[in-house]
C-alpha positions in Angstrom: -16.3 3.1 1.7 -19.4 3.8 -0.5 -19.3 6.5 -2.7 -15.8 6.5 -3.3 -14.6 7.7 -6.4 -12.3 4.9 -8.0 -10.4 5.4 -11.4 -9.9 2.2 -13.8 -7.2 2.9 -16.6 -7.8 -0.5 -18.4 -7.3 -0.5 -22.2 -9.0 -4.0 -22.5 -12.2 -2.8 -22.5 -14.5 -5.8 -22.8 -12.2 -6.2 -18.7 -12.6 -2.4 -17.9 -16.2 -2.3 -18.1 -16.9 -5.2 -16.4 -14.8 -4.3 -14.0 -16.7 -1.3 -13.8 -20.1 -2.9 -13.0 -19.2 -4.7 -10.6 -18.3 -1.8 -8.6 -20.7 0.4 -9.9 -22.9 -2.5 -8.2 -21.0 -2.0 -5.0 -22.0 1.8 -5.1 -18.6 3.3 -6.2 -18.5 6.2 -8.3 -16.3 4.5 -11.2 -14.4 6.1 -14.3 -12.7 4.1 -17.1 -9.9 5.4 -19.1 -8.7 3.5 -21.8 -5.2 5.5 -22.8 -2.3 6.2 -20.5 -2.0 9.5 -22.1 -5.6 10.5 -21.2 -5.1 10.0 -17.6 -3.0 13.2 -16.4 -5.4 15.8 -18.2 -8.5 13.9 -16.6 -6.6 13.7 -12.9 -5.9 17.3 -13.5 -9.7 18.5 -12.9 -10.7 15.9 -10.8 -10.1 14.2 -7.9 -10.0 10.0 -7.1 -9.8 8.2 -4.4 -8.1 5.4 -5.7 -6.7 4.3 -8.7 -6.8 0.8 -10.4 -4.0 1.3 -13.2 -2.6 -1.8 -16.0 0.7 -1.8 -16.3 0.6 -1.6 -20.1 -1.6 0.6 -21.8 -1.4 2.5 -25.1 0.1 5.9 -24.5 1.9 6.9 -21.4 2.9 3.6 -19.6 1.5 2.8 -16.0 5.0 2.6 -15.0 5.3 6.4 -15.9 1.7 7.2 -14.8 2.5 5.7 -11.3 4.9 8.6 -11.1 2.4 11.4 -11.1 0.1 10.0 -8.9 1.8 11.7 -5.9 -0.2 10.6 -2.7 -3.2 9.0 -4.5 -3.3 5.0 -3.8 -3.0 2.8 -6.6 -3.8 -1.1 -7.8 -1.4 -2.3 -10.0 -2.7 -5.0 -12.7 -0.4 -6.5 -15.0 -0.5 -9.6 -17.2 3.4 -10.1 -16.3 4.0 -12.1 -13.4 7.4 -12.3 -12.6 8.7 -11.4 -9.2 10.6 -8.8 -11.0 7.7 -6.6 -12.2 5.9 -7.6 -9.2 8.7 -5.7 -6.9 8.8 -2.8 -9.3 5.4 -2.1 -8.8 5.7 -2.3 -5.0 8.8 0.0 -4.9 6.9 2.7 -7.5 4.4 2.9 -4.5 1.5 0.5 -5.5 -0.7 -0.5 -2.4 -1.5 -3.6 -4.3 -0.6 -6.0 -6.9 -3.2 -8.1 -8.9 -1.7 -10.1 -11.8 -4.1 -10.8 -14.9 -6.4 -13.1 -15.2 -8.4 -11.7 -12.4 -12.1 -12.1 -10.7 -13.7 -8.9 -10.8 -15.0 -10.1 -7.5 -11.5 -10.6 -5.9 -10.6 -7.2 -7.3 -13.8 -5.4 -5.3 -12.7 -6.8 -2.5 -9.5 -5.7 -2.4 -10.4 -2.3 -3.1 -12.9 -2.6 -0.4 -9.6 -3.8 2.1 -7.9 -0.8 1.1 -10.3 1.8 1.1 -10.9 0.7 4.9 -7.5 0.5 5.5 -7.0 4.0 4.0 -9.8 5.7 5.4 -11.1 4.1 8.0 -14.5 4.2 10.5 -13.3 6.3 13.6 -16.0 4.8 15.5 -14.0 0.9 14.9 -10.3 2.2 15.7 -9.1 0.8 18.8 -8.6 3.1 21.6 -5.2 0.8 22.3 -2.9 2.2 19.0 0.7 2.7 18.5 2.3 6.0 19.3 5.6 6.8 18.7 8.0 8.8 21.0 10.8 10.6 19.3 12.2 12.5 22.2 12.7 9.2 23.6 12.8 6.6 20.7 9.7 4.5 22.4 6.3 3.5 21.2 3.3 3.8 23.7 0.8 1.1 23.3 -2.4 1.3 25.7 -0.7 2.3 29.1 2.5 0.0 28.3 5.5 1.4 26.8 8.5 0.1 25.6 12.3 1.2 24.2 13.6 1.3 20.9 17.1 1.9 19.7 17.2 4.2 16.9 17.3 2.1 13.9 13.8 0.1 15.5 12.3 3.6 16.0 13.1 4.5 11.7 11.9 1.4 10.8 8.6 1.6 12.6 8.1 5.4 11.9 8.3 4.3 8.3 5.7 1.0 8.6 3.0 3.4 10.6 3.3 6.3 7.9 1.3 4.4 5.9 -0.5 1.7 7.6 -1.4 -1.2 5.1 0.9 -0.1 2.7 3.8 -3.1 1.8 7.0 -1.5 1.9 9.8 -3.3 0.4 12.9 -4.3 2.1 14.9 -1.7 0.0 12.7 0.9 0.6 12.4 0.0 4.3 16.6 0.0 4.4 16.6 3.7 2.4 14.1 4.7 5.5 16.1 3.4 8.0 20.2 4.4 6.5 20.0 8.1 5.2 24.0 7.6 4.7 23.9 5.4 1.6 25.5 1.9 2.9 24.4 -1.1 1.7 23.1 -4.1 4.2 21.6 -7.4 3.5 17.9 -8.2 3.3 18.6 -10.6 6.4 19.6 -7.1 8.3 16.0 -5.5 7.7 14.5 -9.1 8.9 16.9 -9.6 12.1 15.5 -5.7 12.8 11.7 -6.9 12.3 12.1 -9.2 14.7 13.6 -7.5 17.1 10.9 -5.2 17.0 7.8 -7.8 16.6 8.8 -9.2 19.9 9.5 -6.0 21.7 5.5 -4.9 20.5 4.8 -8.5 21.5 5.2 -7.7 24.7 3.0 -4.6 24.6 -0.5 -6.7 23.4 0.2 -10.4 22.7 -3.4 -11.0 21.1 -2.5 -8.9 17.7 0.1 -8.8 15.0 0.7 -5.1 14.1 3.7 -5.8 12.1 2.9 -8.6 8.9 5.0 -9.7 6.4 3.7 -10.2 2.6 6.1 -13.3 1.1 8.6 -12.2 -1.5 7.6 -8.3 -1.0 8.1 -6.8 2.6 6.2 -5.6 5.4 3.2 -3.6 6.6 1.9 -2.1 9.8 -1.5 -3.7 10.3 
């Protein structure tokens, strides 16, 4: 998506503006910010379409920025690798996780991913697309339509509201139990199952549901 508008809140600068010209090449309209408190005053008069945000940065924290993003997608690079920080990023909402050292060419490409994933050309969307049936708990795919149970509908309701995103399992189970009980990882995977096969059935040629190892799930 060419003339994007893509925020970088770096505070290694020598990495920020690199990263910068390499999507400045790609003909992104790029801003770096070097301090976490700068970045809510900047966001406040203008407008992004994605940010790229380090989890530590002088100031304000990315873990604190994160919050205030609302509905704007994010990057999340960090230097810390652990699976720990990995899955706090993921359940604060990031689209993505890069972890430090990077290629500035792998990073354009993921934003390139996302941005059509986000906003994508109408005139490549399938005409055969998942739609979902609440009257009924069903999803409609092409002419073929098949029957949920109720916890299968919740669970992909929540995957399509944001397709591409990686939802975690927690988040996935808070989506799918509203009354607070607590079930095993293996019950969100036994569900995913369930439902892969049953949309199996509805186009055989293409995975719409895809796991990301040691982080969750995403509609494709």
């Amino acid at each position: 998506m060419p003339d994007a508008h893509i925020l970088i809140v770096e505070d290694e600068s020598t990495l920020g503006n690199i990263l910068k010209e390499y999507l400045s090449a790609e003909h992104y309209q790029v801003t770096l910010i070097e301090n976490g408190n700068d970045v809510l005053p900047w966001l406040e008069n203008h407008t992004v379409d994605l940010v790229i945000l380090d989890l530590m940065l002088p100031g304000k924290d990315g873990i604190t920025l994160c919050k205030s993003l609302g509905d704007t997608p994010f990057i999340m690079t960090t230097a810390k690798v652990d699976e720990i920080d990995r899955l706090i990023g993921l359940e604060l909402g990031a689209d993505d996780y890069i972890c430090k050292p990077y290629s500035p060419r792998e990073v354009v490409v993921r934003v390139k991913n996302l941005l059509k994933r986000l906003m994508p050309d109408e005139s490549k969307i399938s005409p055969l697309k998942l739609t979902l049936n609440s009257d009924e708990y069903s999803v409609v795919y092409g002419d073929q339509k098949s029957e949920l149970t109720c916890v299968e509908f919740k669970l992909l309701d929540a995957l399509m509201s944001r397709p591409g995103k990686i939802f975690s399992r927690d988040q996935l189970m808070n989506s799918i139990y509203d009354d607070g009980r607590i079930v095993s990882d293996r019950t969100i995977d036994s569900h995913i199952k369930k439902l892969r096969k049953k949309i199996n059935q509805l186009d055989p040629n293409n995975e719409l549901i895809g796991s990301v190892y040691g982080a969750g799930y995403r509609a494709l």
